[in-house]
C-alpha positions as CSV (number, residue, x, y, z in Angstrom):
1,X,13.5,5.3,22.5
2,X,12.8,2.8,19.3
3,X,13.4,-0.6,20.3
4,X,14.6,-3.4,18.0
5,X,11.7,-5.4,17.3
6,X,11.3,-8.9,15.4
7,X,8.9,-9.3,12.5
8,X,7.4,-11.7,14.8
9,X,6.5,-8.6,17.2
10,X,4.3,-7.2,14.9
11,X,1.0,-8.8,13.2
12,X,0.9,-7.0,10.1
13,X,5.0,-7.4,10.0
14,X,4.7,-11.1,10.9
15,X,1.8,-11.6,8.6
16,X,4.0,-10.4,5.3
17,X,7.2,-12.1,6.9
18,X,7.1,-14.7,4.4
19,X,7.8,-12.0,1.5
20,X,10.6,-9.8,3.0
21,X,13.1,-12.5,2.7
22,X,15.4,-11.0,-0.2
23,X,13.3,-7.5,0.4
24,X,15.4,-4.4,-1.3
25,X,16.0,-2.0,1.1
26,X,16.4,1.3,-0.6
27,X,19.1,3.6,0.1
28,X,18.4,6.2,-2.7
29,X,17.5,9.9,-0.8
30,X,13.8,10.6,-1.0
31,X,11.1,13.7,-0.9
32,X,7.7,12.4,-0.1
33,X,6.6,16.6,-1.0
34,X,8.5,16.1,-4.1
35,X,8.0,13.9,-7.6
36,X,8.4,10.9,-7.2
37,X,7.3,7.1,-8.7
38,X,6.6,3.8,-6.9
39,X,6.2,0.6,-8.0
40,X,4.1,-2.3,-5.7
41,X,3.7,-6.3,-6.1
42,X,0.2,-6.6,-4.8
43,X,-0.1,-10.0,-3.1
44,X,-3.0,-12.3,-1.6
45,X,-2.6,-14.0,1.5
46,X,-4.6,-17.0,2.3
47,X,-4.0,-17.0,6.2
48,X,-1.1,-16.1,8.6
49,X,-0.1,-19.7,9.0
50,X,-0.5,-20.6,5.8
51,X,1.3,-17.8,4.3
52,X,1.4,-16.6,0.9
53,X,-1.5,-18.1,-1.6
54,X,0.2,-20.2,-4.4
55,X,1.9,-17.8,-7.0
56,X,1.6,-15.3,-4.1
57,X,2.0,-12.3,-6.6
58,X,-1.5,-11.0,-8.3
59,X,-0.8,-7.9,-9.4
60,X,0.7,-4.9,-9.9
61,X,1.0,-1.0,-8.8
62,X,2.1,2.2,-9.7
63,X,1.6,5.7,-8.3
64,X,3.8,8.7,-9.4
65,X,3.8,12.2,-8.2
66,X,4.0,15.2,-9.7
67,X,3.8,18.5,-8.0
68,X,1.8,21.7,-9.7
69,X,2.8,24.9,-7.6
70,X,3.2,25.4,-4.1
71,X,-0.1,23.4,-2.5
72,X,-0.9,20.7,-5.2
73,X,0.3,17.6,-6.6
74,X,-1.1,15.4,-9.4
75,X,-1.1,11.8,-8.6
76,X,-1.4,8.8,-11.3
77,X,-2.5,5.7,-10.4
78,X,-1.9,2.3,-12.8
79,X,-3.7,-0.7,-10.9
80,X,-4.0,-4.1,-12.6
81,X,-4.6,-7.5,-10.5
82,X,-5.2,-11.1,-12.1
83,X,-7.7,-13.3,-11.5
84,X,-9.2,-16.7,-12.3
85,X,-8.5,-16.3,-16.3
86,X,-9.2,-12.7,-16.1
87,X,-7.3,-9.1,-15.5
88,X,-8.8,-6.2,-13.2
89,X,-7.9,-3.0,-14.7
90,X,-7.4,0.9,-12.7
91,X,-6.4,3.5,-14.2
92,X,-6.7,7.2,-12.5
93,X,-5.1,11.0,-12.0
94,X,-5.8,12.7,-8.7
95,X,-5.4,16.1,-8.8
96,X,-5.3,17.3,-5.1
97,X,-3.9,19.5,-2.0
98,X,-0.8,18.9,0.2
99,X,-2.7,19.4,3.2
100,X,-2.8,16.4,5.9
101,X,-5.2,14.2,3.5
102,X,-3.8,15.1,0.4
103,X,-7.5,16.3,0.1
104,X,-8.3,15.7,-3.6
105,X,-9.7,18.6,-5.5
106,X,-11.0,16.8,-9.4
107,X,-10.3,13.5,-10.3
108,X,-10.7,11.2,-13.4
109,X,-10.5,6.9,-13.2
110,X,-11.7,4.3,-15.2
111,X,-11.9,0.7,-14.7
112,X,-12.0,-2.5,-17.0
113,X,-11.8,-6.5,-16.9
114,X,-10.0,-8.2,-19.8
115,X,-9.7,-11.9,-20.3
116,X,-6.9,-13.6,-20.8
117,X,-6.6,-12.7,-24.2
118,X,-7.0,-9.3,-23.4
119,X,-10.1,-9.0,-24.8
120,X,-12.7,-6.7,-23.0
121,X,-15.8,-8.1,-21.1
122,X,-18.9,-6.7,-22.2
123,X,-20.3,-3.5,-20.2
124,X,-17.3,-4.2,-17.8
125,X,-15.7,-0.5,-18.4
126,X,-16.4,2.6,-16.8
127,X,-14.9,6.0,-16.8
128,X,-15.9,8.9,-14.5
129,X,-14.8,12.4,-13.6
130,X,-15.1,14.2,-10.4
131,X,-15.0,17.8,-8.9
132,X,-14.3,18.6,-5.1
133,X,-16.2,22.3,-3.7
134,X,-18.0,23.7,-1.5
135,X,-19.0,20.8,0.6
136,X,-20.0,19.0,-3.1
137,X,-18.6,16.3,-5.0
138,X,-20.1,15.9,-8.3
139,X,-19.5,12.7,-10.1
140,X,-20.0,12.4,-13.9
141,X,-20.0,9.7,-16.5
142,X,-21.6,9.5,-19.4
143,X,-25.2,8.4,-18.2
144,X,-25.4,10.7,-15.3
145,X,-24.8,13.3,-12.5
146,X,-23.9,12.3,-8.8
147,X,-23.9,14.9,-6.3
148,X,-22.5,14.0,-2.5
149,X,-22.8,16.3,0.2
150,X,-19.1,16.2,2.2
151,X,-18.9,18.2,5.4
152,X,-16.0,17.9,7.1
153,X,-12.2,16.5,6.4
154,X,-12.2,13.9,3.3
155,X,-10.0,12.2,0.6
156,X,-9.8,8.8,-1.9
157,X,-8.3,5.8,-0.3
158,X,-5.4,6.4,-2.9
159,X,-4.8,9.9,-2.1
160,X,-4.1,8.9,1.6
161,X,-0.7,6.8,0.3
162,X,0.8,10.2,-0.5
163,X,-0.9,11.3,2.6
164,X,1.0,9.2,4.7
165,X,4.2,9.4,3.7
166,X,4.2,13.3,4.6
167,X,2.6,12.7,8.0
168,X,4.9,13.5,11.3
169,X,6.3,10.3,12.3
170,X,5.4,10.2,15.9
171,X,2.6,10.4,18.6
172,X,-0.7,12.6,17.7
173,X,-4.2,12.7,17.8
174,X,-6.2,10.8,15.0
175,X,-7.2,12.7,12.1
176,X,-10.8,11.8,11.2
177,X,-12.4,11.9,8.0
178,X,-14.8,10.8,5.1
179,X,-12.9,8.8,2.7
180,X,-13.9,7.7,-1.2
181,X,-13.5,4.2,-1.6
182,X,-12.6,3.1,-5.1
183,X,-13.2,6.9,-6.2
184,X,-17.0,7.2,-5.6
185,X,-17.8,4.6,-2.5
186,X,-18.4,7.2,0.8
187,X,-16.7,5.4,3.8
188,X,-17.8,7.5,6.5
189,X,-16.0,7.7,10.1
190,X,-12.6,6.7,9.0
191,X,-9.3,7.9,11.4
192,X,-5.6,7.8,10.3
193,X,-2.6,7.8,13.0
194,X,0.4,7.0,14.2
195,X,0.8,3.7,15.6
196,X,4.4,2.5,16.5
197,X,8.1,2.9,15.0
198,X,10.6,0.2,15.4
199,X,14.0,-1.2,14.0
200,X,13.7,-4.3,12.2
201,X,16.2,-6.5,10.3
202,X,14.7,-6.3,6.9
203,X,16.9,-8.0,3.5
204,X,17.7,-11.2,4.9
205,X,18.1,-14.6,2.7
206,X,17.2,-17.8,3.1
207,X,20.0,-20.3,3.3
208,X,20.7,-23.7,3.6
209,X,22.7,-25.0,7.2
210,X,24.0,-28.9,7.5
211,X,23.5,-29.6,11.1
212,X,25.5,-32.9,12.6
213,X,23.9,-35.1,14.9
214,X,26.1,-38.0,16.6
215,X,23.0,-41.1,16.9
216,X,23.8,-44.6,18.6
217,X,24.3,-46.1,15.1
218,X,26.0,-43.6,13.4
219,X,26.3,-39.8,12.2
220,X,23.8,-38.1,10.2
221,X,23.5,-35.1,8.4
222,X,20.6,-32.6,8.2
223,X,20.0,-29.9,6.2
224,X,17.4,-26.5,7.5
225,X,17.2,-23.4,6.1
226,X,18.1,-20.4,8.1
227,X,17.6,-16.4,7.5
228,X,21.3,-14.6,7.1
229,X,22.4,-11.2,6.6
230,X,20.3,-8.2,6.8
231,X,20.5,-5.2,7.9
232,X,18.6,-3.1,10.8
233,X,16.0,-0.4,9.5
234,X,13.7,1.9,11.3
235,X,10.5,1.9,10.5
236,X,7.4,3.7,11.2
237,X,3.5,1.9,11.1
238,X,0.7,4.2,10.4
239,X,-3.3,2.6,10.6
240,X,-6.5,3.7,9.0
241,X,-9.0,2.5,10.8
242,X,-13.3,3.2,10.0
243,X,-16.5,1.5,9.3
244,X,-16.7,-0.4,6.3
245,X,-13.3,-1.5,5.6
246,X,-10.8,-3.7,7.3
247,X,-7.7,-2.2,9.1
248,X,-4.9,-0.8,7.1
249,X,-1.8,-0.5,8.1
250,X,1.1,1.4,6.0
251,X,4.7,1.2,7.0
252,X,7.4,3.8,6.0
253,X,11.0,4.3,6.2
254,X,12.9,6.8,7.6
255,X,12.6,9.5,5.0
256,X,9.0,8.5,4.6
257,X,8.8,6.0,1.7
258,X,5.8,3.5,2.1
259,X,7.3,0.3,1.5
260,X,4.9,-2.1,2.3
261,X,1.1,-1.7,3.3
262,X,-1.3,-4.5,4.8
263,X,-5.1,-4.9,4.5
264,X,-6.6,-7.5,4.8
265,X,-5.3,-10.5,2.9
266,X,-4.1,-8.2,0.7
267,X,-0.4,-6.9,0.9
268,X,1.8,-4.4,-1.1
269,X,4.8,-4.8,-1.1
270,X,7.7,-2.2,-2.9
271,X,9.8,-3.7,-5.4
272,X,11.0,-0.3,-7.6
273,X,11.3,3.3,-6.8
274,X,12.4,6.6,-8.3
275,X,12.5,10.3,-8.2
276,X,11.2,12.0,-11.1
């Protein structure tokens, strides 16, 4: 049985509380097997009591699907997130398989700062390519040839979104793998799994309440805000859990839409979605 639970219950729910006030809830049917597109806010949390960092909002996400035949999919990545007077830029297309890991077959991603003007820092761009076989990953740019030796179950941090919103959503045992970091950086002794599903009232607004209070002297008048409306929603948690990174947890919907994903300080939250 899924209980009702309050963001409160959760840390990684209670953690992004402060930015699901207002959250859209989507309604629109959706095919995590099929072609679709997200779009994230990418957020930066200073600490749980603090909530979000001024501005809160630092960036910016998109990752569409596209399927090619029966077993693959292509999936393209736009990543950009703001910093101190300057603009982190990810592009990338995944080509890779519809197995459990979405286990990534060749791949192409480059990466660039801007200023503010949006003009390039120097020797800040790269751009590589990458091909998946026979327990080798070879990783070109235009300097140089990478070989990495990959036994066993692996895939790109990126790739595991789509992952996830095909796995079953209930209890199983961990699936444990290799995962590329960032395209290229081997994370070794990672495991993905179900974690939890819950209903939670998601959509709610912030509003203001006057509250009477009869004093010796007099009557005064206060005003607090309060959360209203809303609506229940079941939701599932999935974590990612390994050496060299911190946990991730990625939440779906019913139909398996991620909506919002935690790690670290870092949140993702989804703000626009289609099928293509």
């Amino acid at each position: 049985m899924i209980e009702t639970t309050k963001l409160g219950d959760d840390f990684s729910l209670e953690f992004i509380s402060a930015r699901l006030t207002n959250f859209k809830i989507p309604d629109e049917p959706f095919d995590p097997a099929g072609d679709w597109r997200l779009d994230y806010g990418v957020y930066t949390f200073t600490s749980l009591q603090q909530g979000p960092a001024p501005g809160g909002l630092v960036g910016r996400m998109t990752l569409v699907r596209k399927t090619i035949g029966e077993n693959q999919a292509d999936l393209s990545l736009a990543y950009e997130k703001n910093g101190p007077g300057t603009v982190q830029k990810v592009a990338a297309t995944i080509r890779c398989g519809t197995d459990a890991l979405s286990t990534p077959v060749r791949w192409q991603y480059s990466a660039e700062v801007v200023d503010s003007d949006a003009k390039l820092y120097e020797n800040s761009k790269i751009a590589k390519r990458a091909v998946a076989a026979d327990g080798r990953i070879e990783i070109v740019d235009d300097h140089s040839t990478r070989h990495i030796g990959m036994s066993g179950p692996f895939t790109i941090n990126w790739a595991l979104w789509d992952a996830v919103m095909r796995m079953p959503r209930g209890e199983g045992a961990p699936i444990r793998f290799t995962m590329l970091d960032h395209f290229d950086q081997v994370k070794r002794r990672q495991t993905v799994a179900f974690r939890t599903s819950a209903v939670v009232t998601l959509g709610q607004r912030r509003t203001k309440e006057q509250i009477g209070q009869e004093l010796e002297k007099g009557r005064i008048q206060q005003t607090r805000w309060t959360l209203t409306g809303g609506r229940d929603v079941t939701l599932h948690a999935f974590e990612q859990l390994g050496e060299g990174i911190v946990p991730w947890v990625y939440w779906t919907d019913d139909q398996g839409r991620l909506l919002f994903v935690v790690a670290g300080l870092e949140v993702y939250l989804l703000d626009s979605w289609q099928e293509q």
